[in-house]
N, C-alpha and C positions, 0 to 999 in steps of 0.2 A: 198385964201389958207393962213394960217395962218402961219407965221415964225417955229414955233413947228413942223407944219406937214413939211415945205419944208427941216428943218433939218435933220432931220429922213429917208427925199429921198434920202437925199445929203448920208446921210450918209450909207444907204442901198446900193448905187450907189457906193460909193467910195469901202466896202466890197465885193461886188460882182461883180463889175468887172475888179476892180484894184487885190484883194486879191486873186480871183479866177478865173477871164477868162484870166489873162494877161498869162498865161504858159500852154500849152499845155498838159494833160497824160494821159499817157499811161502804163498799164499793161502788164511787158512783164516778162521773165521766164531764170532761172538758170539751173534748173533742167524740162527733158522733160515733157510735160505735159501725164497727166494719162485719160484727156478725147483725145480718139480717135477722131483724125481730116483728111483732107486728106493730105497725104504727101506718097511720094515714097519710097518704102519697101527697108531697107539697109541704112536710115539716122542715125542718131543720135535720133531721135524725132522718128524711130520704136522703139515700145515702149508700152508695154502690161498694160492695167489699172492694173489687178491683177490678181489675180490666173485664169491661161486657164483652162478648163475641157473636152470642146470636139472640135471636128473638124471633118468637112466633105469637099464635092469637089461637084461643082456641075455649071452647065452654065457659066464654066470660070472661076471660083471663087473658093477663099478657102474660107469656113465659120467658123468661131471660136467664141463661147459662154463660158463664165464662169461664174466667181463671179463679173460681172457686168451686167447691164440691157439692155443691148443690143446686136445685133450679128454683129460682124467685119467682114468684107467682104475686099477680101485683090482678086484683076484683075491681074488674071494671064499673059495677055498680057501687061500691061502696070505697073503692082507691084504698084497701087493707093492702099492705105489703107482707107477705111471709115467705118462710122456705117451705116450697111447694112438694118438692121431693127432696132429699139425704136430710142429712141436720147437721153434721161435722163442717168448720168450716177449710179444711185443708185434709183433703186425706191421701193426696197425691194419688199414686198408681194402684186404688185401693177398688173393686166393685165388687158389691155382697147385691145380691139379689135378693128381693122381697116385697113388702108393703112400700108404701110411698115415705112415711116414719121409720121405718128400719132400717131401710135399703143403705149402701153408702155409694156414695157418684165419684168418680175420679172428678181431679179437677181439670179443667180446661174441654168444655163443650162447646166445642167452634160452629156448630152450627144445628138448629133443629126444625121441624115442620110438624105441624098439627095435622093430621090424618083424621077427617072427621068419618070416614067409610069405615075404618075399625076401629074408632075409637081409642087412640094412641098419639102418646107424642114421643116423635121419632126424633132420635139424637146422636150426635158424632162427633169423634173425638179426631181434629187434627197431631196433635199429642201422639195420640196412643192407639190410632190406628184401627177404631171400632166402631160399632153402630150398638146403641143401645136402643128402647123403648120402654115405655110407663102406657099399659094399660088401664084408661081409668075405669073399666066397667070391672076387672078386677081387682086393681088397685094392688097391681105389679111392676118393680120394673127389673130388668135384666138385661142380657147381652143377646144381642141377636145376629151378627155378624162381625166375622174376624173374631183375634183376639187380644185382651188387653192388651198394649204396649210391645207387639208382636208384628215387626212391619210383615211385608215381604210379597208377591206374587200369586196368588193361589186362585182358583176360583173351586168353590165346593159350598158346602154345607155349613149354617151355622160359627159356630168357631173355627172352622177347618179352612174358613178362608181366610184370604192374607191381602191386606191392603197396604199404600205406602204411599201415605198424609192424603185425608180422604180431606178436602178443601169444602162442596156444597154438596147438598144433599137435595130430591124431590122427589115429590109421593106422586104418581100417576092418579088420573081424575077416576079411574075405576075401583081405587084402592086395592090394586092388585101385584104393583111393583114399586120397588124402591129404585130411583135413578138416583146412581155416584159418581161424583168427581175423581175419581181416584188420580191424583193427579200427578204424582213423580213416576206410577206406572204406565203414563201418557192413554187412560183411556177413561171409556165412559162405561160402569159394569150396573149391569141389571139384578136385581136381586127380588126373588118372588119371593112376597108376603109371608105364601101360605106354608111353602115351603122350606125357607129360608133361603135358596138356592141359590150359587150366586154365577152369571155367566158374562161375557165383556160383551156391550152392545154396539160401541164403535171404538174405533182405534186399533194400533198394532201396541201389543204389553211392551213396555222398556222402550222401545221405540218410539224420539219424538218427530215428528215432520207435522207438515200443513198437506192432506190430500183429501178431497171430497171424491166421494164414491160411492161404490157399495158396501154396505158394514157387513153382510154376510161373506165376504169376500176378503175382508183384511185388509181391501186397499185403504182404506179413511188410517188418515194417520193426523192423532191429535199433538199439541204441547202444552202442556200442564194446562189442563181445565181448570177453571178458576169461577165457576158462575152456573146455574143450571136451574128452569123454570120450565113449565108444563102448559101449553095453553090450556084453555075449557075444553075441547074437545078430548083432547086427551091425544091428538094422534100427531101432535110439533112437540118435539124438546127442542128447547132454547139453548145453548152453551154459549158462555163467553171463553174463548180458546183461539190463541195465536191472534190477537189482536182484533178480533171481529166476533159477531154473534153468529155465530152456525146454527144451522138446522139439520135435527135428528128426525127422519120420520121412517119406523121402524116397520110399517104394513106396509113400506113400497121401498123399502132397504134402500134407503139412501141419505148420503149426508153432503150440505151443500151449506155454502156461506153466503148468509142475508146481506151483510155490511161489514165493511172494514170502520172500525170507532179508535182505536190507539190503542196505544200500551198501557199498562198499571191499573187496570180494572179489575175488580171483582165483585163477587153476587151481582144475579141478575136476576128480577121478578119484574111479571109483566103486571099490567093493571085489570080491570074485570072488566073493561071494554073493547081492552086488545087495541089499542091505540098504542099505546106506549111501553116503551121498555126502561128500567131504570136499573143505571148501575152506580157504581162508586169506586172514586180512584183514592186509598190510605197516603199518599206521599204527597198528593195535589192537595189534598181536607178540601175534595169535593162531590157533591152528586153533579150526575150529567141524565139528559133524558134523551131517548131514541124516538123518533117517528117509525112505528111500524109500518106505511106505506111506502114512506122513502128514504128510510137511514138520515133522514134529517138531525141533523147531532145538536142540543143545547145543551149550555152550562146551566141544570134548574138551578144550584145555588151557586152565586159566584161571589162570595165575600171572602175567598181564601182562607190561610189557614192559620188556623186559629180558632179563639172563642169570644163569643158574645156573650156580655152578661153584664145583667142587671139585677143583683139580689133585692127583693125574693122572688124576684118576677122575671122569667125569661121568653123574651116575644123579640119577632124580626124578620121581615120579608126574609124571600127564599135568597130576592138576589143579593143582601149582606151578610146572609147566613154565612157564619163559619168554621169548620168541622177540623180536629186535630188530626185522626187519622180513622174516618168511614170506614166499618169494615165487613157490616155485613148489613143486608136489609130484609126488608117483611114488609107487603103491601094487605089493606084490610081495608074495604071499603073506601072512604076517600082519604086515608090517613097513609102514608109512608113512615115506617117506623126504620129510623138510623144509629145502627149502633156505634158512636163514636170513643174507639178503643182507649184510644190515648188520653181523651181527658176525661174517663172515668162515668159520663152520660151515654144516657138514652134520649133521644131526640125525636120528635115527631114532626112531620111536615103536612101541615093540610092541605090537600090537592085542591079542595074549591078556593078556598080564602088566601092560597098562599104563603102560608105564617108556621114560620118555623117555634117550634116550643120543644122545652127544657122539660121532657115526663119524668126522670131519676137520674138522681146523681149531682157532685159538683167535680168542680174540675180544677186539680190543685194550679192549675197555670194561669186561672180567668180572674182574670180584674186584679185591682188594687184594694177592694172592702168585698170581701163574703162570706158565707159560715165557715168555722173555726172547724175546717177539716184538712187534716194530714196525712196524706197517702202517697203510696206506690214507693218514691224516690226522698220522699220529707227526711225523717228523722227526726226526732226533736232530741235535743242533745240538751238543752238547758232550761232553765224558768224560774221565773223569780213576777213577784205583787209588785206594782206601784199604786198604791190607795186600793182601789179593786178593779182595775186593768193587770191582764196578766201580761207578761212579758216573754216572748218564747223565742230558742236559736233553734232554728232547721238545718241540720249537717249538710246533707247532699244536696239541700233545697236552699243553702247559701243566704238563708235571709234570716232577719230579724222581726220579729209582727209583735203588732197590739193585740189581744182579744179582749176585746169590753164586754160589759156584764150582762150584753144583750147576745154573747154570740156570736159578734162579728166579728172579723180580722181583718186588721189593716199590714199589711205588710208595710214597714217604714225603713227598712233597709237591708242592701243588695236586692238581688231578682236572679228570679231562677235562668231566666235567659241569655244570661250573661255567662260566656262560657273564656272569658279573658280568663288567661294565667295570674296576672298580677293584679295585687289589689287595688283600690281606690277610693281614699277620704272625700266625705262630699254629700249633700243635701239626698235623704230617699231613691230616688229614683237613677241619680248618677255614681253612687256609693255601689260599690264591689265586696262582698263578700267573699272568704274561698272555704272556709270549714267551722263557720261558727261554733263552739260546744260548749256547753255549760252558762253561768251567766248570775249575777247577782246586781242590785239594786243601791247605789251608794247617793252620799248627796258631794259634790265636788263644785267648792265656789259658791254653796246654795245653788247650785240647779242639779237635778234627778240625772242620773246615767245610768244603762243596762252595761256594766264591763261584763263581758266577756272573751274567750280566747281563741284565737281564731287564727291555728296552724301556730308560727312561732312569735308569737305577737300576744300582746291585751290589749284589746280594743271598747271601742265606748260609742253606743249610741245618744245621743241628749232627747230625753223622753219630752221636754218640753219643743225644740227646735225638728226634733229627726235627724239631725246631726248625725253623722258618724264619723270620727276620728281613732286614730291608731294612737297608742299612748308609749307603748313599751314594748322595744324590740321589731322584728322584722317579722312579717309572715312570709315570707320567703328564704330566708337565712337562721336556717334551725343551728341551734348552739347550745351553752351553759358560760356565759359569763354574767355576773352580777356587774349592774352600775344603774346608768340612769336613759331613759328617753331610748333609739335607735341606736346605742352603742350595745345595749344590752341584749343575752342571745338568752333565746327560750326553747328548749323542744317543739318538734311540730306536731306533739301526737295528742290524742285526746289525754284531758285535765279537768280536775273538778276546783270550783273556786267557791269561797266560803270569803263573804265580806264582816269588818268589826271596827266603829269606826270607819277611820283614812284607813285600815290594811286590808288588804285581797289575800289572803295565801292562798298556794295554789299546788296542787298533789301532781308532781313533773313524774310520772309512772316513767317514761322512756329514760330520764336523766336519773332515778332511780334518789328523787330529794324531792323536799315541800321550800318552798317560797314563800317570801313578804314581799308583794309589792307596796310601797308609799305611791297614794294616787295623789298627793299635795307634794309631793318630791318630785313625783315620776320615776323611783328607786325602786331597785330588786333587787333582794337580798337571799340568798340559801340560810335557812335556821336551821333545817337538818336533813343529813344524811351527804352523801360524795358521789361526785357524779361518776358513773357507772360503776358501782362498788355496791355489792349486795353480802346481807348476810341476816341472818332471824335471830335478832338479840331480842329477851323479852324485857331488860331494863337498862338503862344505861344514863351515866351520871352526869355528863356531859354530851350536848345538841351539838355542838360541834364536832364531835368523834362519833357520833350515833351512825351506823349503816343501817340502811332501809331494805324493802325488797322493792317489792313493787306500788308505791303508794298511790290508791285511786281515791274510794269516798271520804269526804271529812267535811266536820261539824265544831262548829266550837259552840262548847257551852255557855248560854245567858247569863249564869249567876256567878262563872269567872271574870269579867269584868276582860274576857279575852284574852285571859293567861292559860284557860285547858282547849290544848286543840287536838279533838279524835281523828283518826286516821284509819282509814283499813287498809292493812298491808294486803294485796293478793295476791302474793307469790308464797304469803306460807297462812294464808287462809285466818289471819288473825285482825283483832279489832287493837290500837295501838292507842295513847294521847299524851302528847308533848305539855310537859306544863312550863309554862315557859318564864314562868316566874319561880322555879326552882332550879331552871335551868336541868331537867331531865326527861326520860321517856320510860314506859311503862306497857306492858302488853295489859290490857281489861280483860277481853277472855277470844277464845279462838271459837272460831263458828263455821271455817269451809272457807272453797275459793269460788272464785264468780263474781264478785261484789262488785260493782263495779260504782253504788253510792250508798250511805247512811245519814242516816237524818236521827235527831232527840229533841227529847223535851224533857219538862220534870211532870210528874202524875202524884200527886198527894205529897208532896218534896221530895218521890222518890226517881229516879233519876234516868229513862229510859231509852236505848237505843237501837233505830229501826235499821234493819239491813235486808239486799233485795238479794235472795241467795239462790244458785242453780249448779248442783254440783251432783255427783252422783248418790248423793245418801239424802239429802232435803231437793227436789225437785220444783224448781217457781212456784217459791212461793215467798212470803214477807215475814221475816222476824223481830220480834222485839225481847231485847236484854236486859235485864232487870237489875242494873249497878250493885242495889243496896241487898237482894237473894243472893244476888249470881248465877240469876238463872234465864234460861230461852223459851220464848213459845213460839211456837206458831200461830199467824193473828189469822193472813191470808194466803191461801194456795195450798197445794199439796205438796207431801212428804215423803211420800213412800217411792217405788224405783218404778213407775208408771211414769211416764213423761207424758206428759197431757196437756196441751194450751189451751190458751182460748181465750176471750175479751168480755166475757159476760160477768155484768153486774151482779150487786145485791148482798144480802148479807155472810159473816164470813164463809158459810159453810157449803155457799154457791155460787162464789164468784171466783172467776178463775182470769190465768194471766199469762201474757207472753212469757217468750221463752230470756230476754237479760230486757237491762232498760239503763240507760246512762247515767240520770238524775233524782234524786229524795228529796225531798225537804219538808219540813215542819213548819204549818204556817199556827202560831199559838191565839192570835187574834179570832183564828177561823176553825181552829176545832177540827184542822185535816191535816193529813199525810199526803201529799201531793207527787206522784213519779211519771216519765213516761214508758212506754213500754217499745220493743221492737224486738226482731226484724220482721215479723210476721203483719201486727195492726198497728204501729209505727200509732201509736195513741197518747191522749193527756190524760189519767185518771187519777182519782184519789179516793181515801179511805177518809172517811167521816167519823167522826167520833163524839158518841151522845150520852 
């Protein structure tokens, strides 16, 4: 073996298991994860991927489908939570038939019923225009009518019908028919079991009108059925249709209207003493209850709309209950189970006691203190430590929050409900956010501030007061001029800011330059690059004359004393650092585009930096750079040209991750790599290091 080759082992050997196996990591989590796992219902971590849509009850189980790919199955005697069927958390327009473990579910199952006569739970897709089922005695599911994502007309067999936006779904009491909503082709279609068969039982197809009649005859003409329920006997369908509940009763062909109740209703289920009917209007965030003897209409919950909440405990008569947008329901014994879409809950209502309760989920809109969860519209764009309260910016969710070391979050400024153009300085709850991102931790005057940037502006929340003030520039009035206070113009697009000291610098990607802000001046200064002037120098000997491309992540190293400031260029996929104390710039080495932050530390003196990369040759996953090698690994996520997400923890060779994420950092007191992820679980994680 030749001295060459045994150098290159040595040296292979010194990177990969000195640089890389000597520390243990692990991927663990800030905020709850959004892929259902199993944990017992009432932690912290219950906790709903995304929007619920339906809900049934059936062999012990609650089953819940929405705008994910799977069906949640929450053991009534023991309150386990799992995915009951698929296991992918997004597979869009994707169904493999099979086991309950194998199978894959499209996402968005707007509505299901538990069939206990065949033993099946029967499922459909507003989306996509189909009926599936999960057989538990064989532990199958597949497609049983229509076909995926295939609207259209049809009545026939199996796949070969055609449906278009099938709204509710019901099992008749002999387990012999399937009643549908079909409801943009204005009817109500019967579908046998045994057959698959499918034929229209009231209504004229395409045709909307309001006519009670006979349904053998065509006259009955519906308008978008929106609601449909069976009493015990099995011989009244209930419909909610054209503003009233109609009755279908198909052994004396005829269809007639019980009561006129309003407009914006949907689902309707009766209760198992046939007194009542209950439905739910999504725009009002209410239930309402019918008198089956005389159309007697009440508001059951009238606390409008909105959410009640009280972490960790959620309890509340029916009549302050209040709901974001109701949208489907499931009666069982004395329990009303309401799925409320919008804030992310499942809700149950006890019929004897009255008392509206919180069964899964939180709700990114409820309260001012609750678990440290971020979904749907969030984003987290920035974070930074204050002692061990973490400090987060929510992009589209416009706030600023605490999360304490117990898990809670206080939102301390802006609110999501505030949908003003302009902004506004001012105490928590009167303070305006418009586009928070990024965010670091300085001391100014001796007291604590979160600056961060927010549209064309650097702004400052006072972590002791809640304070929020604007420091620098306008977030309304995007520019590139340097100076001081509200004369000075910033870009309005996302920026990453890296505190040292009194300076912020800050990576202007749209002005195509890096920034000094002085926060004891109130001064902004450009150190390098010229606004809108692009070009991919790997060195250059003068900050002043340096062209950039696109500057997003950057870090400055601890043991410069705040003279080396890294940069990731992403417009030619390289990692950059201005020394600013020789007055130049340098490319370190090129790794791809995507980047969109980097984070370092030093590891045994030697000198290492993290980048979140998603480009077509390394696919989401986390690298780290080895200054003193020159070399890259991969720590977490994959690399190969499979594009694969996901949010699950654990160690490196099992933890996977969204598809980009805006923010890195290195916290060295704490032994983690801290990022958040999006657009898909819009999450807080980090990589631990042991």
């Amino acid at each position: 073996m030749s001295d060459k080759i045994k150098k290159y082992l040595l040296l292979f050997y010194f990177i990969f298991f000195v640089f890389i196996k000597s520390e243990t990591i692990e991927v663990k989590r800030i905020t709850p994860s959004r892929e259902i796992a199993d944990f017992v219902l009432n932690t912290p971590n219950a906790h709903l991927p995304y929007f619920p849509y339906s809900i049934t009850e059936g062999h012990g189980k609650i089953f819940i489908g929405g705008d994910f790919s799977y069906i949640i199955g929450i053991d009534k005697n023991t309150w386990k939570i799992n995915k009951f069927i698929g296991g992918d958390w997004y597979n869009r327009v994707t169904l493999i038939a099979g086991s309950r473990n194998k199978c894959k579910i499209p996402d968005g199952i707007t509505d299901m019923r538990f069939d206990a006569v065949n033993n099946r739970l029967w499922m459909s897709s507003w989306f996509y225009h189909n009926i599936m089922y999960y057989d538990f005695r064989k532990d199958y599911f597949d497609n049983f009518s229509g076909k995926l994502n295939t609207p259209g007309s049809i009545r026939g067999k199996g796949n070969k019908a055609r449906y278009n936006y099938i709204s509710y779904i019901a099992v008749s009491t002999d387990g012999k028919y399937l009643y549908v909503c079909d409801k943009k082709n204005q009817i109500i279609v019967k579908v046998d079991i045994h057959t698959s068969i499918s034929s229209i039982l009231a209504g004229t197809d395409g045709i909307a009108g309001y006519v009670d009649g006979s349904c053998l005859t065509t006259n009955v003409k519906m308008s978008f059925p929106d609601g449909i329920c069976v009493n015990s006997k099995g011989d009244k369908i209930y419909i909610y249709d054209n503003e009233s509940i109609r009755v279908i009763e198909p052994e004396k062909d005829k269809c007639y209207t019980l009561f006129k109740i309003g407009a914006g209703f949907k689902s309707l289920v009766i209760d198992s003493n046939e007194k009542y009917f209950y439905t739910c209007n999504p725009l009002m965030g209410k239930v309402i209850r019918v008198r089956l003897k005389d159309g007697l209409i009440e508001n059951f919950t009238d606390g409008g709309n909105g959410d009640n909440y009280n972490y960790p405990k959620f309890e509340v008569h029916r009549k302050y209950a209040k709901f974001r947008a109701p949208d489907n329901l499931e009666i069982k014994d004395d329990f009303l189970y309401v799925c409320d879409t919008k804030s992310l809950q499942l809700k149950t209502i006890n019929l004897k006691s009255n008392m509206v309760n919180r069964l899964l989920g939180f709700s990114w809109w409820a309260g001012n203190y609750q678990p440290a969860s971020f979904t749907g519209w969030a984003e987290i764009t920035g974070f930074d430590f204050f002692g061990n309260t973490l400090i987060v910016s929510t992009g589209k969710q416009k706030m600023i929050c605490k999360i304490y070391e117990n898990g809670i979050k206080e939102d301390v400024a802006g609110h999501i409900s505030k949908e003003e153009q302009n902004y506004k300085d001012g105490y928590k709850d009167e303070s305006i956010c418009l586009n928070p991102f990024s965010g670091v931790v300085l001391y100014k005057d001796g007291e604590p501030w979160y600056f961060f940037k927010d549209k064309a502006s650097i702004r400052g929340v006072n972590l002791i007061t809640n304070y929020l003030k604007t420091f620098i520039g306008d977030p309304n009035l995007p520019g590139c001029i340097d100076g001081i206070n509200n004369k000075a113009r910033l870009s309005s697009g996302s920026a990453q800011l890296a505190g040292w000291n009194n300076y912020i610098y800050i990576t202007e990607k749209e002005n195509n330059i890096i920034r000094r802000f002085d926060i004891n001046k109130l001064e902004i200064k450009t150190i390098c690059g010229k606004y809108k002037k692009m070009a991919d120098l790997d060195s250059c000997n003068n900050l002043k004359n340096c062209l950039l491309g696109l500057p997003s992540g950057i870090w400055i190293d601890p043991k410069s004393n705040g003279n080396l400031i890294y940069f990731w260029d992403n417009a030619y996929g390289k990692c950059k650092v201005l020394d600013l104390k020789l007055n130049k710039m340098k490319t370190v080495f090129k790794g791809g585009g995507n980047v969109n932050s980097i984070a370092g530390r030093y590891y045994n003196d030697e000198k290492i930096l993290f980048f979140y990369n998603n480009n077509n040759k390394n696919h989401i996953s986390i690298f780290a750079y080895n200054e003193k090698y020159n070399s890259i690994e991969k720590i977490i996520g994959f690399s190969d040209n499979i594009l694969f997400i996901g949010d699950r923890d654990g160690l490196a060779n099992m933890a996977t991750l969204d598809y980009f994420n805006f923010s890195m950092k290195w916290f060295e007191n704490k032994k983690i790599l801290m990022f958040d992820t999006f657009p898909t679980f819009n999450n807080l994680r980090y990589i631990e290091f042991k």
